[in-house]
N, C-alpha and C positions, 0 to 999 in steps of 0.2 A: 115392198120397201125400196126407196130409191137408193141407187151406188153412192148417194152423196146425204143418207141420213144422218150419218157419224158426220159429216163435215158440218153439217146443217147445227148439231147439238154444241160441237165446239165451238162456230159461230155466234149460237146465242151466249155463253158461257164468257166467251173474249167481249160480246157487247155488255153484258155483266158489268164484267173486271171496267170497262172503260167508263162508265157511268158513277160506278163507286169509284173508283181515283178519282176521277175528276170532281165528283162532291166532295171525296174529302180531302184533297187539296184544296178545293175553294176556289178553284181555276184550271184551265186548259181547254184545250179544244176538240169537246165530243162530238160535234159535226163530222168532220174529215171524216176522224178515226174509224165513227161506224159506219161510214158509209167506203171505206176500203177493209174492213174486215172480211169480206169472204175472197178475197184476192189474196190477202196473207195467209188467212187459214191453209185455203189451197195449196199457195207454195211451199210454208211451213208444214202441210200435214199430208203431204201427197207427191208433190209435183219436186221439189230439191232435192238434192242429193245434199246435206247439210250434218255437221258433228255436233252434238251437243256439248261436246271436250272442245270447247272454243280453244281456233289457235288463232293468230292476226293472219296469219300468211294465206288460209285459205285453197292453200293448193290442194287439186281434186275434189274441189265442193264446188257446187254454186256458190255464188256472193249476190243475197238483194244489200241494195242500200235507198234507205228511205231519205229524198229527199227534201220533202215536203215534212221538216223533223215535228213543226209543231203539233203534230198526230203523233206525237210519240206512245199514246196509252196504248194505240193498239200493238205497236211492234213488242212494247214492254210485255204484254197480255201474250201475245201471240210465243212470245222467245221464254217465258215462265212455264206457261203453259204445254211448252215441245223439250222442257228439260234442263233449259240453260240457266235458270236459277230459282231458289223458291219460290214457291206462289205468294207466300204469306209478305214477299216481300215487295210484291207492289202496295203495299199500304202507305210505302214510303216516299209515291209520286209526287213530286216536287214540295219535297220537305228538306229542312238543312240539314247538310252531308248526307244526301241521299244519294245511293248511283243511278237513279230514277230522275234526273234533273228532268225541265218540261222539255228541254231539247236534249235528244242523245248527244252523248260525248264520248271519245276514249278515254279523254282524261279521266273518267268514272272508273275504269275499267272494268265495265260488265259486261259478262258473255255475251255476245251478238252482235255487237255494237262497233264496226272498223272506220266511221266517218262520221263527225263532228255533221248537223246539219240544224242551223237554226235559219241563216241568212238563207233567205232562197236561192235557186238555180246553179249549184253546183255540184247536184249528185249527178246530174249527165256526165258532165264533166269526168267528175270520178270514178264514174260506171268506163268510162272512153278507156282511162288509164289504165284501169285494172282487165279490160276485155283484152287491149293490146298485149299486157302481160302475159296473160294466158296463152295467147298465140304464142306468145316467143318463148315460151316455156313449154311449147303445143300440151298445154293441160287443154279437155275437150270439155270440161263444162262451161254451165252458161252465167253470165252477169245479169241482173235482171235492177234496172232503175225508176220506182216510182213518184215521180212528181204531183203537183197539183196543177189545175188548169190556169189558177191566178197566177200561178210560177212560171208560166207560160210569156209573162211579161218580162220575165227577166234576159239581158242581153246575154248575158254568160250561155245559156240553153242553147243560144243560137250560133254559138261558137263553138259549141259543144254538136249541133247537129249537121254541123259542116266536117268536123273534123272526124266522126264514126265513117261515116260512108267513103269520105278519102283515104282513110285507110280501110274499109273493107272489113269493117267492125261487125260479123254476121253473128256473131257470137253474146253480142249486145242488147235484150230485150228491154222497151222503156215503156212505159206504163202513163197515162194522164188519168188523172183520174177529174172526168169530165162531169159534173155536177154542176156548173153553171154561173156557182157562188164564190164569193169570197167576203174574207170580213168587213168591206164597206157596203159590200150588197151584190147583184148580179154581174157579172163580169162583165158584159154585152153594155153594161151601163158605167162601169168603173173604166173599163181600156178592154175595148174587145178585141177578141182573139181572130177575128174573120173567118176563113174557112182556112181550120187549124189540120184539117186530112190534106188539104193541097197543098201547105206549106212544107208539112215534113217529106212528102212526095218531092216536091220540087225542090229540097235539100237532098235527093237520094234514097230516102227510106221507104222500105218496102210497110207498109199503113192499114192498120185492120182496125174496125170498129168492133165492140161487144157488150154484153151485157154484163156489168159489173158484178150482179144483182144472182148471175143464172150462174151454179158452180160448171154444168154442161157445155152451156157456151165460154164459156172463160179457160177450164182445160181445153177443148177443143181450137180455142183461137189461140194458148201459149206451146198448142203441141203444133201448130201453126205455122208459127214463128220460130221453132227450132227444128221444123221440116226444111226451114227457109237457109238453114246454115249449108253453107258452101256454095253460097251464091255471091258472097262479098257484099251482100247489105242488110244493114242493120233492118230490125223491125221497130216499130214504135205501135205500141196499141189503143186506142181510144177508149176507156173503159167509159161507160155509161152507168153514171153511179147517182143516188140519191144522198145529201148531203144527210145527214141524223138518221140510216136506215137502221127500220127496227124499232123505232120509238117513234110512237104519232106526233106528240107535238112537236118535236124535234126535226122531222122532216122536211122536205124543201124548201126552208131557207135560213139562208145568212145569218139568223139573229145565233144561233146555234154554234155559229164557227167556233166564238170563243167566250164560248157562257157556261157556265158550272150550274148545274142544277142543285133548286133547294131541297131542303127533306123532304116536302110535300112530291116535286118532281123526280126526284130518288124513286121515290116508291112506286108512283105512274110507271116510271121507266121498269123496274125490276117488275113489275106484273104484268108487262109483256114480252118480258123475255124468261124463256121456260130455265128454270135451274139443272144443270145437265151433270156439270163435275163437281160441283161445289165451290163453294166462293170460299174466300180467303178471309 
């Protein structure tokens, strides 16, 4: 039995939870989500140091902040499922007066949740803030910021990847989650990214590729990146991820970004994904 069975079972379980929200919302975006679920699970079920007694201040924990928000089914699955609020109460994804909106907010006030993220490119930004924080307060954990690759377009990130490594942001892990897609279609065809390892290098950051997919290489490259602290630069990882993983039809590509499957697709999807904890 593999050291990452139990992570494995959770993962299917979180792909579950994001298939059902999103049918019975009748919208959101099951691409991302499942294709950055074993990077959450990970962090949420292994790799933080994190309180289920949500406070905002977060001193002595890690802080992820997702901000690539419109994935939000997975962080809501992922943060239910580690304790921070019912299960039963993702039924409520993006329903009225829900604290499940399709983009996290504080305004909601639900556990987990310390930054608004709908508009792209600004959880770098806020990952900067809060890394610096911790420095000045020498709290020694770490900040960890996951983006998407289409987010990659926005100017903000890049003012966000100037200013980690001028101040010596080591403390700062960022995440791309490299799938290729976004919702007009393949990135490379929408506004490409060019060669996005030489960019964030030639901004300062120390740059690891992996596999999104392998939980192995994924701890092994974030234990990586916080072997890297005390060197004064930030890491940024290139996750290599399949957009809809875990569900055949749904897999590589775009049309998935932000499409709710029917009851017919519902059910495709839940018959390959093994039921582990039980659905809500």
């Amino acid at each position: 039995m593999s050291e990452y069975t139990e992570l494995q079972k959770v993962s299917s379980q979180v792909r579950r939870d994001i298939v059902r929200m999103v049918h019975g919302a009748k919208g959101g975006h099951p691409g991302g989500a499942l294709g950055c679920t074993d990077l959450l699970v990970l962090l949420y079920f292994k790799l933080m140091k994190h309180d289920k007694n949500f406070n905002m201040d977060g001193i002595g924990e890690d802080i992820f902040y997702l901000s690539n928000g419109h994935i939000s089914a997975v962080l809501y699955s992922v943060l239910a499922r580690s304790g921070y609020f019912p299960v039963d109460e993702l039924v409520s994804h993006r329903k009225i007066n829900s604290r499940l909106q399709g983009h996290p907010t504080p305004h909601s006030h639900l556990p987990g949740v310390r930054m608004a993220s709908g508009s792209l490119g600004q959880g770098l930004s806020v990952g900067c803030g809060t890394a610096q924080a911790k420095k000045l307060n020498k709290d020694e954990r770490f900040v960890y910021v996951l983006m998407g690759d289409g987010e990659q377009q926005e100017g903000q990130v890049w003012e966000a990847a100037m200013y980690a490594p001028h101040n010596k942001l080591d403390n700062l892990i960022g995440f791309v989650d490299y799938n290729g897609q976004q919702i007009d279609g393949p990135c490379d065809k929408v506004l490409s990214l060019g060669d996005l390892e030489g960019k964030y290098k030639a901004f300062g950051w120390n740059v690891i590729t992996c596999d999104g997919h392998d939980f192995a290489c994924l701890e092994e490259t974030i234990l990586k990146a916080q072997a890297n602290k005390g060197t004064g630069i930030p890491t940024m990882i290139l996750m290599k991820t399949e957009m809809g993983y875990g569900v055949d039809y749904m897999m590589g590509s775009h049309k998935w970004h932000g499409t709710a499957p029917n009851d017919a697709e519902l059910a495709s999807a839940l018959g390959q994904l093994e039921a582990t904890l039980g659905d809500y």
